[in-house]
N, C-alpha and C positions, 0 to 999 in steps of 0.2 A: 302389450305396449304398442303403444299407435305411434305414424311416422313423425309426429311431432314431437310426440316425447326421447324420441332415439336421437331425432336433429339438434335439438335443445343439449341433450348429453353430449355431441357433441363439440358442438359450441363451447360447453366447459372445460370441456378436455385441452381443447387449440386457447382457451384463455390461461390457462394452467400452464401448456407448455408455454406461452408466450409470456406468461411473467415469471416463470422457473429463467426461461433466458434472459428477462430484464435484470432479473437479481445477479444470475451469474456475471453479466455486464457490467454493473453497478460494484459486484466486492471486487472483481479486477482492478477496478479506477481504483478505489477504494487501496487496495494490494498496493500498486503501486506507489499513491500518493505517501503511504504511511511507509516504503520502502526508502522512498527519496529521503522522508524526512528523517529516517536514522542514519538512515549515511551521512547528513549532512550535519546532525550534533553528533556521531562520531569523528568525522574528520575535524568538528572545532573543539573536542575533546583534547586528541591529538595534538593540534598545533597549541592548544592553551600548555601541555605535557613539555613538546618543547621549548617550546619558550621558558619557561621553569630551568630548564636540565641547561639553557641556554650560557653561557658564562656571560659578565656584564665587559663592556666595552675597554679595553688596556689592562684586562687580567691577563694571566695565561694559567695553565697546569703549572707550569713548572714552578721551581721557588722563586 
């Protein structure tokens, strides 16, 4: 193996690791964005539930 074909291997190795870290980068955001978005149709989930279960205006439980 000659020193250029060892450098060139190199080279691949440090582009490998540098786009193994873009990706890891990339599904964080990725994590996140799609975290947010279930929390935020669970919480309208919720309030749509209440509202439901809500009683309407000059009712009460009682008779």
């Amino acid at each position: 193996m000659t020193d250029h074909e060892s450098r060139d291997e190199g080279i691949n190795r440090a582009w490998v690791f540098l786009g193994g870290c873009l990706a890891a980068v990339g599904g964080l955001f990725v994590a996140a964005i799609v975290s947010d978005t279930l929390a935020s149709l669970e919480g309208s989930q919720e309030r749509e539930e209440e509202a439901q279960l809500a009683l309407p205006e000059g009712e009460t439980r009682g008779s």
